[in-house]
C-alpha positions as CSV (number, residue, x, y, z in Angstrom):
1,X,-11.0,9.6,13.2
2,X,-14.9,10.2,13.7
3,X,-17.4,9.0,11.7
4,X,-19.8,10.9,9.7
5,X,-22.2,10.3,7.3
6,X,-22.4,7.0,5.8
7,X,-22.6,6.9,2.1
8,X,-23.5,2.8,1.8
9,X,-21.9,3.1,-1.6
10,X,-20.3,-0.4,-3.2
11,X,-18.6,-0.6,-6.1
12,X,-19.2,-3.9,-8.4
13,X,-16.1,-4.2,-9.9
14,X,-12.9,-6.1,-10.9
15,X,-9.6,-7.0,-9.5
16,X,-6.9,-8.7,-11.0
17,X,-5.7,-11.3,-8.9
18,X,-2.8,-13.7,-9.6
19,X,-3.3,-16.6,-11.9
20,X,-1.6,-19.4,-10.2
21,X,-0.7,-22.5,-12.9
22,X,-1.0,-24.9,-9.8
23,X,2.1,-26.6,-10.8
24,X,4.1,-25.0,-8.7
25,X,6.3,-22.5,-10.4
26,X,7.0,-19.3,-9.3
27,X,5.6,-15.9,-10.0
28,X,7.1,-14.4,-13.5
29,X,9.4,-11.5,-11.6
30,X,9.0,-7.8,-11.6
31,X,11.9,-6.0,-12.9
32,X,12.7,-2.7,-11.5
33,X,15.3,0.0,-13.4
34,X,16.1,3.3,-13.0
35,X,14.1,4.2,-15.5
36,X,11.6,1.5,-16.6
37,X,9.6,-1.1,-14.8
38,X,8.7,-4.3,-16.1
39,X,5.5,-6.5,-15.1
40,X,4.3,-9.6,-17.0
41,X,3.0,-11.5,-14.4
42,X,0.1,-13.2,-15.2
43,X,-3.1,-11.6,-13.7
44,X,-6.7,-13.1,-13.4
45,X,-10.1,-10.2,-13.6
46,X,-12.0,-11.6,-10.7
47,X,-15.4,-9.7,-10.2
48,X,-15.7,-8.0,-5.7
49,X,-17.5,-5.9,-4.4
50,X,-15.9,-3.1,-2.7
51,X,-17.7,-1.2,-0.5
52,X,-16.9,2.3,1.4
53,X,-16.1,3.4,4.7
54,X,-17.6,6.3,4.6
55,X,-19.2,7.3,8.6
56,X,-17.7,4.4,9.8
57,X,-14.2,5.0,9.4
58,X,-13.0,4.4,13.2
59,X,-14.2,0.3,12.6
60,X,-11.0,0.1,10.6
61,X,-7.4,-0.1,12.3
62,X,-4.1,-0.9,11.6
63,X,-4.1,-3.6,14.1
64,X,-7.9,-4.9,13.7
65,X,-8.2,-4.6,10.1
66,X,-4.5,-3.5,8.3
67,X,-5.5,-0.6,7.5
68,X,-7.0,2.6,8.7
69,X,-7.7,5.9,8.1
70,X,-6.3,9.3,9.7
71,X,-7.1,12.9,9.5
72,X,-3.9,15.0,8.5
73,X,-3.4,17.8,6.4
74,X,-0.2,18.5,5.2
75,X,1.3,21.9,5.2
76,X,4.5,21.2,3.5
77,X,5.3,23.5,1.0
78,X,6.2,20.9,-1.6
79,X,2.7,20.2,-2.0
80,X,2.4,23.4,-3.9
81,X,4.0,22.4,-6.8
82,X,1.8,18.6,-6.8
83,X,4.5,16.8,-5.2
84,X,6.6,17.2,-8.6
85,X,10.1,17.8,-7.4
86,X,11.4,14.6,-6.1
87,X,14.6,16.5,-3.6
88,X,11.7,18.7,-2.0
89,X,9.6,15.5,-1.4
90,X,12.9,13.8,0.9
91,X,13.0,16.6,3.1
92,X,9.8,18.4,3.0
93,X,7.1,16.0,2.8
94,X,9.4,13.3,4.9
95,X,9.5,15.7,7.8
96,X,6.2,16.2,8.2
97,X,5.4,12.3,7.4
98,X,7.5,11.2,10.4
99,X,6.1,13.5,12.7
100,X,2.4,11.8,11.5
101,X,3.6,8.9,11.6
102,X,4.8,8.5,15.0
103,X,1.4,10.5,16.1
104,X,-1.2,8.1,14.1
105,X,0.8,4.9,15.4
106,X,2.7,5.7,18.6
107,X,5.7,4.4,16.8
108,X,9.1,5.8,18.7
109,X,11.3,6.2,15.6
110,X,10.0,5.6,11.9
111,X,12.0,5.3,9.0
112,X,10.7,6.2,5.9
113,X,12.5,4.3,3.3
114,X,10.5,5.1,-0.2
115,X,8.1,7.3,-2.0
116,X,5.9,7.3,-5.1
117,X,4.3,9.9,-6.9
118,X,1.9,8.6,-9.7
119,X,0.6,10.8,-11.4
120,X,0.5,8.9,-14.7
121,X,-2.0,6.6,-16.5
122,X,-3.7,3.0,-15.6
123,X,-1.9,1.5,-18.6
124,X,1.6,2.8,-17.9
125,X,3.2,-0.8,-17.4
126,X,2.7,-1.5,-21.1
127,X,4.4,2.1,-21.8
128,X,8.1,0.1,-22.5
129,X,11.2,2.0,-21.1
130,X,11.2,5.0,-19.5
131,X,7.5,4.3,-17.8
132,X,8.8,4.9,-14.7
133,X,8.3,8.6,-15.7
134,X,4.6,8.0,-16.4
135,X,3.8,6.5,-13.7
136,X,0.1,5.6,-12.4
137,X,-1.9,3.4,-10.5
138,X,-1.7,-0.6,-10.1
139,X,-4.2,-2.4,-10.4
140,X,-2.8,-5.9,-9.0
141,X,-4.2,-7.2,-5.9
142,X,-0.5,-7.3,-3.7
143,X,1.1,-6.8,-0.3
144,X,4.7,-4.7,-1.0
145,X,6.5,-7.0,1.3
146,X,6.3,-11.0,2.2
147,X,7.3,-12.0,6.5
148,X,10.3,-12.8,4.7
149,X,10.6,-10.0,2.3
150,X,10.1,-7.8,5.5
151,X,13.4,-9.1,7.5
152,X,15.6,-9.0,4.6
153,X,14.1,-5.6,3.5
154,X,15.3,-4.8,6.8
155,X,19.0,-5.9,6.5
156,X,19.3,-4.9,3.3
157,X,18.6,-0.8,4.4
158,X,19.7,-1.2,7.5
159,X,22.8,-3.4,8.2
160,X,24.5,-2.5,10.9
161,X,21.5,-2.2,13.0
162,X,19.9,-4.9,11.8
163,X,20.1,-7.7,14.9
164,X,19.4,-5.6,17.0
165,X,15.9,-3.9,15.6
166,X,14.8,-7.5,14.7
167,X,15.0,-8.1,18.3
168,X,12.8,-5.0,19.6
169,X,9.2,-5.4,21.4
170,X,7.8,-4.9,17.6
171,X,8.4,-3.6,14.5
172,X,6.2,-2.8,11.5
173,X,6.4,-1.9,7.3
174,X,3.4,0.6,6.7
175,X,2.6,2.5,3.9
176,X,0.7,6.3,4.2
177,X,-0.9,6.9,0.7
178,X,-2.6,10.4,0.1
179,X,-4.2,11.8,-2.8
180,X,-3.1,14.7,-4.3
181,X,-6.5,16.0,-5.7
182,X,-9.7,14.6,-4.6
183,X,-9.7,10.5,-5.8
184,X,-12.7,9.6,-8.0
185,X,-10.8,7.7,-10.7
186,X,-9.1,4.4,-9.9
187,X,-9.4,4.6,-6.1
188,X,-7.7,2.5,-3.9
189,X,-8.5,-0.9,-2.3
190,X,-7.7,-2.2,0.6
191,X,-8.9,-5.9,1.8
192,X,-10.1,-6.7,5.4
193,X,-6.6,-8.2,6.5
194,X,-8.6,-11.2,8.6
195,X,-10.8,-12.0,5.1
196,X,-7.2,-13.0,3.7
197,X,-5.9,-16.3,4.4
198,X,-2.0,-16.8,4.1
199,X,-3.0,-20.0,2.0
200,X,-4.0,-17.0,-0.6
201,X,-0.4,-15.7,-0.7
202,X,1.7,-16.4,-2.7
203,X,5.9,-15.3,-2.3
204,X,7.0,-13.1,-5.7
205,X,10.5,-11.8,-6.8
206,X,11.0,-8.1,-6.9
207,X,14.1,-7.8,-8.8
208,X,16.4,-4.4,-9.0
209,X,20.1,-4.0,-10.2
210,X,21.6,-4.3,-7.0
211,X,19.5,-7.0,-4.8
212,X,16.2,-8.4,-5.1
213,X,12.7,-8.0,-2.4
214,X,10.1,-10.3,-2.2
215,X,6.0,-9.2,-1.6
216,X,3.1,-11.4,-2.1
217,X,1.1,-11.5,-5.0
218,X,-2.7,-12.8,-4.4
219,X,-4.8,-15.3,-5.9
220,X,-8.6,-15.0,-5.7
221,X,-10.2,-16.2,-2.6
222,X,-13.9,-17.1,-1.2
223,X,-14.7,-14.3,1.2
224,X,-12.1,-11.5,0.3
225,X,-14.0,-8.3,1.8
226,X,-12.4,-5.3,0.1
227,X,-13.1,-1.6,0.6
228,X,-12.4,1.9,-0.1
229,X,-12.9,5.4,0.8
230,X,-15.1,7.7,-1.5
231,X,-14.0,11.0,-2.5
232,X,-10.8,10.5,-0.6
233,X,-9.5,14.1,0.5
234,X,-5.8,15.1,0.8
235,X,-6.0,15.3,4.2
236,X,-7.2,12.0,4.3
237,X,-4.0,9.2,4.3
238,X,-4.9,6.2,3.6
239,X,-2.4,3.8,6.3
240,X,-1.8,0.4,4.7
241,X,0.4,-2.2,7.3
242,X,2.4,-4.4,4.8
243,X,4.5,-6.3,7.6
244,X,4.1,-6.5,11.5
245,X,6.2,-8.2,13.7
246,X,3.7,-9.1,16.2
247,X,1.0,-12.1,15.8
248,X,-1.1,-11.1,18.6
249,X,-1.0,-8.6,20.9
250,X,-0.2,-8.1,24.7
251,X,-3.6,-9.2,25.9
252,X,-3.5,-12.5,23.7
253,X,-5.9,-10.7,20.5
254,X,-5.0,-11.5,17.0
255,X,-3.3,-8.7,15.0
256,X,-3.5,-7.8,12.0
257,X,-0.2,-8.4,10.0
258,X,-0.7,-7.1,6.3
259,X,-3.5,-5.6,3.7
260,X,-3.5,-6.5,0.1
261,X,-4.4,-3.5,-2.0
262,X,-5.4,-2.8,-5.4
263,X,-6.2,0.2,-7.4
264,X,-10.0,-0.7,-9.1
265,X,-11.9,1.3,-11.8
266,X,-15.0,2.8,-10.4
267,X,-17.4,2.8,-14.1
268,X,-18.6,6.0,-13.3
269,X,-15.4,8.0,-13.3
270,X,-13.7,6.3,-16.2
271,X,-13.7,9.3,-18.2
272,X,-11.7,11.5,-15.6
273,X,-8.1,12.8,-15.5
274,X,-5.5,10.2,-14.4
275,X,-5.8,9.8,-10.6
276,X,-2.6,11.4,-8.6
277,X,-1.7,10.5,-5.4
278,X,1.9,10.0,-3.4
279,X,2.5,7.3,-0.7
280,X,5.5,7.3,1.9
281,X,6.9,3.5,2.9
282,X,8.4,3.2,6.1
283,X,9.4,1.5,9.0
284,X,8.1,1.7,12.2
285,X,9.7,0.9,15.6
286,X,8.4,0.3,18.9
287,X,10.2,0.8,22.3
């Protein structure tokens, strides 16, 4: 994706990271219903800077940095409605998400195992049961899947093929988040993947009815570079790598193996409408 016009615009702002007790203990849970998510882990406001791509998009890759960004505008007729009906979303908008997919990354076969649409408010953890309905941005500094939240991710969807993809060339968990309107409220952060030290991950419990996941929550760290895109378009997606398979590549480079994000509060768009955007998860497979 070319570069345009830089804007040079940071954003002093705050995350909230994870506040570790040091003694030990694990995260508190999330807890995932149908209906109603709860989150009282115990978060930290640490004060970044995060600072736009803007005219220098093409310095940021999935394998370089963990995250990238790539020209595509959708033309599914779902979008029409907002991305509101959740049945026209699965075959729709996943359709024309697999074919991106597989152009943006060269992946031979994606599997897209989870959406959100959040169209909701900042707050809507604190909303008690049924938030799930209200859905809106998070502003936690996390990865969506640990290495070993990856693998048994993995065999929990896919069982019976399970060996077998493990042992493929490579195999990747990346997200593609797009706004529905324009962002300027509660954009999205993603951190430089080399600027994040593993020692600055910590494993966390994602707990639903049937079987539990496990992602990485993040404690603050010296030297986290974090940054954003302004005035993110829907035709822009946003492609965050949660997991790769691969710790270098063919010619012996380092590669990028996951992005902690975080929505952030820009102060001069606090007064706006509740940001909307929907993200596809999936899993990408190499021959």
């Amino acid at each position: 994706m070319p570069g345009g016009e830089t804007t040079n615009i940071e954003v002093v702002t705050s995350l909230n990271y994870y506040d570790d007790p040091g003694d030990g203990s694990p995260p508190e849970p999330v807890y995932v219903e149908k209906s109603t998510v709860t989150n009282k882990r115990t978060m930290i406001p640490t004060q970044v800077t995060v600072s736009d791509i803007t005219g220098r998009e093409d310095q940021f890759t999935l394998d370089k940095t963990g995250f990238q960004l790539f020209r595509h505008e959708d033309k599914s007729p779902c979008r029409l409605d907002g991305y509101r009906d959740e049945e026209r979303i699965k075959t729709e908008y996943f359709a024309e998400m697999e074919q991106m997919m597989k152009e943006a990354t060269g992946a031979s076969r994606v599997f897209i195992f989870d959406h959100k649409t959040r169209h909701g408010p900042s707050n809507w953890h604190n909303l008690g049961a049924g938030n799930q309905a209200k859905r809106g941005p998070i502003f936690r500094a996390h990865v969506d899947q640990s290495y070993a939240g990856a693998e048994s991710l993995l065999r929990w969807l896919l069982p019976d093929e399970a060996d077998d993809l493990l042992r493929r060339r490579r195999w990747q968990i990346v997200n593609a988040w797009r706004p529905i309107k324009t962002v300027h409220k509660d954009p999205l952060a993603v951190a430089d993947a080399t600027s994040v030290s593993d020692d600055d991950l910590v494993a966390a419990r994602i707990i639903y009815p049937d079987h539990q996941r496990e992602s990485w929550t993040v404690k603050p760290g010296r030297g986290h570079r974090w940054y954003f895109k302004y005035e993110q378009r829907p035709d822009e997606v946003l492609l965050i790598k949660c997991f790769d398979s691969w710790v270098e590549d063919g010619s012996g480079r380092p590669v990028a193996r996951r992005a902690p994000h975080s929505a952030f509060q820009d102060p001069r768009y606090v007064q706006e409408d509740h940001r909307e955007s929907i993200e596809i998860r999936t899993m990408l497979f190499y021959d």
